[in-house]
C-alpha positions as CSV (number, residue, x, y, z in Angstrom):
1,X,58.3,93.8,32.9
2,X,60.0,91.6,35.1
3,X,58.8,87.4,35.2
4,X,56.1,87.8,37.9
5,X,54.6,90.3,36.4
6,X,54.5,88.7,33.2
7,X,53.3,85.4,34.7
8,X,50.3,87.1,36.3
9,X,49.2,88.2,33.3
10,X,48.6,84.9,31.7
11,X,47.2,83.1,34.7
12,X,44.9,86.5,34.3
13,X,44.0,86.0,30.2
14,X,43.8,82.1,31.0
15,X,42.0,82.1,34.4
16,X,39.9,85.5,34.5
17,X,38.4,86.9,37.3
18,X,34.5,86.1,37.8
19,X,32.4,88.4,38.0
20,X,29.9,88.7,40.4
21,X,26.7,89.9,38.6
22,X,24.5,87.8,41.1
23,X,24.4,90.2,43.6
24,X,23.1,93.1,41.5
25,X,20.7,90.2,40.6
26,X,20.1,89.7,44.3
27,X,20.0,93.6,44.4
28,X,17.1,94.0,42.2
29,X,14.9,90.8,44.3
30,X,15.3,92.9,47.5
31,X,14.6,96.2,45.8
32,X,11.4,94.4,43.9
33,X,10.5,92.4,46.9
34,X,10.3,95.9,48.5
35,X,8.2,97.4,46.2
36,X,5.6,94.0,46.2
37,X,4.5,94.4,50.2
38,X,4.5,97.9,49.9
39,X,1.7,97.8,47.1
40,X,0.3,95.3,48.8
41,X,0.0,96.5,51.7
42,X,-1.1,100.2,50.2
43,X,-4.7,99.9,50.6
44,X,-4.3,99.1,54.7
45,X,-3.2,102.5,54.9
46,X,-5.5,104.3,53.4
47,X,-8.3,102.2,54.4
48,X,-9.3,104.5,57.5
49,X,-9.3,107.4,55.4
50,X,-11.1,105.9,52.2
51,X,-13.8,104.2,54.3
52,X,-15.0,107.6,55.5
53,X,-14.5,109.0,51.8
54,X,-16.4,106.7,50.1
55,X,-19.0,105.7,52.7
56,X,-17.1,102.0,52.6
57,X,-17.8,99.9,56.1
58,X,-16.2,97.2,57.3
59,X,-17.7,94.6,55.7
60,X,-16.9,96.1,52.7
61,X,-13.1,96.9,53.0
62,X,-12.9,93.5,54.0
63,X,-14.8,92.1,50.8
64,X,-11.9,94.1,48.7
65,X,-8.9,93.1,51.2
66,X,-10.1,89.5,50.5
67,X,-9.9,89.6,46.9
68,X,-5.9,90.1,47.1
69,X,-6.0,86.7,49.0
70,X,-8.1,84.8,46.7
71,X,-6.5,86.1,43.0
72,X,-2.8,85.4,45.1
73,X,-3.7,81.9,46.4
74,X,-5.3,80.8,43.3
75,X,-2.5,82.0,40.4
76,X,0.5,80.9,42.0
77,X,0.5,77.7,40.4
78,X,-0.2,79.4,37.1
79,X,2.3,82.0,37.4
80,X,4.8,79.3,37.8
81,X,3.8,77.6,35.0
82,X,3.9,81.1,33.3
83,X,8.0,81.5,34.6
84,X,9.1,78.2,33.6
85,X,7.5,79.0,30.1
86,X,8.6,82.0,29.3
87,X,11.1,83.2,31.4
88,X,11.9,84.6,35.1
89,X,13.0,88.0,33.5
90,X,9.7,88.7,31.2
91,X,6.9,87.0,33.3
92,X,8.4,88.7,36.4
93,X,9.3,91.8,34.8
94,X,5.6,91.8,33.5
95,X,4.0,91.1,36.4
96,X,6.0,93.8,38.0
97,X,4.9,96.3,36.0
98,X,1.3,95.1,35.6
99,X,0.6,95.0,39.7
100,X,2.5,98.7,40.0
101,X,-0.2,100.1,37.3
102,X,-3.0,98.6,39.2
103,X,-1.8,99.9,42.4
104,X,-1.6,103.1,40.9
105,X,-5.2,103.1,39.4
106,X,-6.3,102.2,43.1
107,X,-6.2,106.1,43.8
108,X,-8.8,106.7,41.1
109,X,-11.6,104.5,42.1
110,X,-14.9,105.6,43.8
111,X,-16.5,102.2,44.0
112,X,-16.2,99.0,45.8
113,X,-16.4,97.3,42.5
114,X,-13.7,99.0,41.2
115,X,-12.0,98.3,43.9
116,X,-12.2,95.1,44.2
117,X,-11.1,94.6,40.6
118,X,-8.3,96.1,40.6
119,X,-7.1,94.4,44.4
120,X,-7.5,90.5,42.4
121,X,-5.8,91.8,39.5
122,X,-2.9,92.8,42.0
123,X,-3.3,89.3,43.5
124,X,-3.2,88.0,40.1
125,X,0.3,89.7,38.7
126,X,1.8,89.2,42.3
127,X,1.4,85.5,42.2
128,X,4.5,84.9,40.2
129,X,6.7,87.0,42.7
130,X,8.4,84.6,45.1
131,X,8.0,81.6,42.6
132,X,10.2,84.0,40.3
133,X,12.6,84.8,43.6
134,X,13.3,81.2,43.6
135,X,13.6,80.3,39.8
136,X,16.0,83.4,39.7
137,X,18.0,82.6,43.0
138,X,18.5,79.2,41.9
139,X,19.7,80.1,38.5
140,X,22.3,82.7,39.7
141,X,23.7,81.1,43.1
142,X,25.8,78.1,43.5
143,X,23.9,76.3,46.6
144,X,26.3,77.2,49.4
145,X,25.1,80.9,48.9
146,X,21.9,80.4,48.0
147,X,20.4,80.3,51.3
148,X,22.1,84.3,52.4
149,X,20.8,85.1,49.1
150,X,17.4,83.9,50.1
151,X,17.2,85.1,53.5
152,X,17.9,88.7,52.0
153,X,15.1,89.5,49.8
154,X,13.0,87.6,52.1
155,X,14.3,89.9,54.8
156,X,13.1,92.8,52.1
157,X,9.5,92.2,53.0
158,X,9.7,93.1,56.6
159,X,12.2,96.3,55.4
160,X,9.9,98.1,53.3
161,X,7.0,97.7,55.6
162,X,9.4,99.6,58.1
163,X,10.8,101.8,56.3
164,X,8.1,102.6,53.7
165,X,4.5,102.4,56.4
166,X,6.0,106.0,58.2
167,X,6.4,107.4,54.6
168,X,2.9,106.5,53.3
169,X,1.5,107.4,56.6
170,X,2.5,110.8,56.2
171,X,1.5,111.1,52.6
172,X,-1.8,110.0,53.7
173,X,-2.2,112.8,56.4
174,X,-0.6,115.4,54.1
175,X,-2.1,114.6,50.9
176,X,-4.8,112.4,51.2
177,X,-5.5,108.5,50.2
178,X,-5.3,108.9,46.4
179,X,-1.8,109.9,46.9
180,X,-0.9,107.0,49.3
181,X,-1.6,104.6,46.0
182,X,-0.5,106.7,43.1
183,X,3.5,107.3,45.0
184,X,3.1,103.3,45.6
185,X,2.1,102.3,42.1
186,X,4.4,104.8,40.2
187,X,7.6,103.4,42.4
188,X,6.3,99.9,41.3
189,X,6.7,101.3,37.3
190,X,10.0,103.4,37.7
191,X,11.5,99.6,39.0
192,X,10.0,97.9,36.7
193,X,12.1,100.0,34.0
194,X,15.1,99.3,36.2
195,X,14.4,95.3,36.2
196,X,14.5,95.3,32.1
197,X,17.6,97.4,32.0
198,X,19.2,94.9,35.0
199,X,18.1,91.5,34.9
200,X,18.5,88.7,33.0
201,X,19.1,84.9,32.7
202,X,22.6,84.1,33.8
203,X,22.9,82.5,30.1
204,X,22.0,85.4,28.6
205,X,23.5,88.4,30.6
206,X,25.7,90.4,28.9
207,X,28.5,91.6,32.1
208,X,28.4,87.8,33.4
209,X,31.6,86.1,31.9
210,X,32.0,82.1,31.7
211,X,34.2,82.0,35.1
212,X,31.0,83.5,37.0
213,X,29.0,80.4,35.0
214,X,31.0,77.8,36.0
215,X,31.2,78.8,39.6
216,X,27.4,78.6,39.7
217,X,27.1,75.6,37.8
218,X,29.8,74.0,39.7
219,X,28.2,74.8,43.1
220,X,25.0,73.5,41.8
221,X,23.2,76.3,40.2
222,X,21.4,76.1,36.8
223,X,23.2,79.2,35.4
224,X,23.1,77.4,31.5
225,X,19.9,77.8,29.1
226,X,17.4,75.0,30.5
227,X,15.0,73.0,28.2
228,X,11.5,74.4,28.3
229,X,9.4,71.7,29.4
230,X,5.2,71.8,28.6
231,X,3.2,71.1,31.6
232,X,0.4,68.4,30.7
233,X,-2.4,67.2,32.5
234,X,-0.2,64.7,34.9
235,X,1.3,67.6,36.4
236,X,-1.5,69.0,37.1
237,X,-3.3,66.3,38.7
238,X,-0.2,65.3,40.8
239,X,-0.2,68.8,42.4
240,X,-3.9,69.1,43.1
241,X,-3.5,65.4,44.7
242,X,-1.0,66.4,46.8
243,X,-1.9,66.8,50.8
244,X,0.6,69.1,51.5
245,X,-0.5,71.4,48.8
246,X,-3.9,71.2,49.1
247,X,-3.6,72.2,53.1
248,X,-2.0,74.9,51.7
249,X,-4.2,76.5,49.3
250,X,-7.3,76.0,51.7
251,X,-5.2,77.6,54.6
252,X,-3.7,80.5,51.9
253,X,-7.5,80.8,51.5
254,X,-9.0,81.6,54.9
């Protein structure tokens, strides 16, 4: 081996390659941010057939659309307490899994109330979705990425309403309205198995290697093991005296 080879070599043992692990990170955001407007948005499409199913009327389907809003609105603050306290990768993983099942058990129900119930309980688990996009963004991109990285799975919302509305139109006319939630919800699961076998804390992940780290860290990303802080009762109060957030809870609301 002549002295250039040689020489790369080293540089290679003492300076290795990143890796770039963030991106299937970012892969997984777009794929789950997919999957969250599509089972949110599953009971829109079967609404015209379920309403002459089930003898529903408007008022009705708009009682049940209304309890997504409220249970969303209302546990976002909690589900980010919930992410900084236990994790992006188990409360989001969680949630993930928890939202697809209800989904799923929307194609079952033959009652408003039942119907209702399990829409807030989507509203609910969904809550700690984008607060987990961020928490997770922030911890795997250095911050002259992080606003690509951001403007991709936010972009995912507006793709699986494309891509995925056709598809569950036709399932709809082909198969009927139970199928519509049942495809949605059990898509939700199956990614929900993919997020445990994918994602992780940067800290934590075991095909990231310490070169990856320190280019995060060094671009101002929180890629190392971060303190868990408990909220108190200051917190709390600072937050619900805020304007800004207060306009935006009762506007979230309407």
């Amino acid at each position: 081996m002549n002295s250039s080879g040689a020489q790369r070599i080293s540089n290679e043992t003492e300076h290795p390659k990143k890796t770039n692990v963030r991106f299937t990170i970012l892969a997984m955001l777009f794929i789950v941010t997919v999957i969250n407007y599509i089972d949110r948005s599953a009971l829109g499409i079967a609404a015209p057939v379920m309403k002459e199913d089930l003898a529903f009327d408007a008022v009705k389907l708009g009682v049940a659309f209304s309890a997504f809003n409220w249970a969303y609105t209302a546990f976002n603050i909690p589900g980010g307490w919930l992410l900084d306290r236990y994790g992006a990768r188990k409360v989001y993983g969680v949630a993930l899994l928890l939202w697809s099942t209800f989904t799923f058990f929307q194609g079952f129900i033959s009652t408003l109330l039942g119907l209702f119930i399990l829409r807030f309980l989507v509203g609910i688990t969904e809550a700690p979705s984008f607060p987990g996009n961020s928490r997770l963004t922030t911890m795997w991109f250095p911050q002259h990425e992080r606003g690509r990285a951001v403007s991709i799975y936010n972009s995912a919302q507006y793709f699986g309403l494309a891509l995925f509305t056709p598809v569950m139109a036709w399932i709809l006319q082909e198969f009927g309205w139970h199928d519509v939630f049942f495809v949605a919800g059990g898509l939700g699961i199956f990614v929900a198995i993919l997020w445990f076998a994918f994602v992780r804390e940067p800290y934590n992940h075991p095909r990231v290697n310490q070169a990856e780290i320190d280019y995060i860290n060094s671009g101002g990303g929180l890629a190392n093991k971060e303190e868990k802080r408990k909220v108190n009762w200051s917190d709390i109060r600072l937050l619900l005296s805020n304007r800004q957030m207060v306009e935006f809870i009762l506007v979230s609301m309407r």
